[in-house]
Phi, psi and omega in degrees: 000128153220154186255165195221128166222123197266151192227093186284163178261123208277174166312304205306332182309005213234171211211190195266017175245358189079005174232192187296122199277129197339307198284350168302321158242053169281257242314312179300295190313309174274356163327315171325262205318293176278012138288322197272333183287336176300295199299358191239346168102355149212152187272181177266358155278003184256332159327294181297319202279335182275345193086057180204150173193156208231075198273163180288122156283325207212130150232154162210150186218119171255117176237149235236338196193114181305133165264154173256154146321120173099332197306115158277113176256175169225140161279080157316085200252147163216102172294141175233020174222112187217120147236202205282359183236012180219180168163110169280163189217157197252151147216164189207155171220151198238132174289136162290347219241314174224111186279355182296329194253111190278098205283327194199150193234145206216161163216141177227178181215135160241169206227122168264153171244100197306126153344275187319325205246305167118026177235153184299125167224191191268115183274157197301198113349265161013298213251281165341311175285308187306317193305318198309293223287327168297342170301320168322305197254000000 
């Protein structure tokens, strides 16, 4: 399964050369990201209310094409790894208007995590299945 969510880019997005600053899109990634969890029924606050939170281990970003002011992109998430204490994602972001041109292709590794201790722990069911089944499809 992947999710596609579109992000036009604001001014404040853009750096003193005029295009989009390098770090914006870690940011952009997780937009991804908590879209694609949107999209299996879950949030991240029903995550938090349970004790967990799903911090980054690993990120990487290749960029590939300067983005601009006004540019409508789309964010692409795809996961591509899941057990019971992890789980990666793909990412690729895009002009909407042309998907050929590719601004930038990213991976981050999340962690689930206890709230209470701040250690890797093992995620319910709950949560596992739907992400196992969206691995699936």
């Amino acid at each position: 399964m992947i999710s596609r969510v579109e992000h036009r880019v604001n001014f404040y997005d853009t750096d003193a050369m005029a295009v989009v600053h390098h770090s914006n899109y870690i940011r952009w990634f997780e937009i991804g990201r908590v879209e694609f969890l949107r999209m299996l029924g879950i949030t991240l606050n029903d995550m938090m209310d349970d004790g967990y939170v799903f911090p980054i281990t690993d990120v990487k970003c290749k960029y590939l094409h300067p983005a601009k002011f006004d540019d409508v992109l789309v964010i692409e998430t795809k996961p591509t790894a899941l057990t019971k204490v992890k789980m990666a994602f793909d990412y690729r972001i895009y002009l909407a208007s042309d998907p050929e041109t590719i601004m930038v292709e990213g991976h981050t590794q999340n962690v689930f995590t206890s709230m209470e201790t701040g250690k890797i722990t093992r995620l319910p069911e709950k949560y596992y299945d739907k992400l196992a089944k969206a691995m699936k499809e």
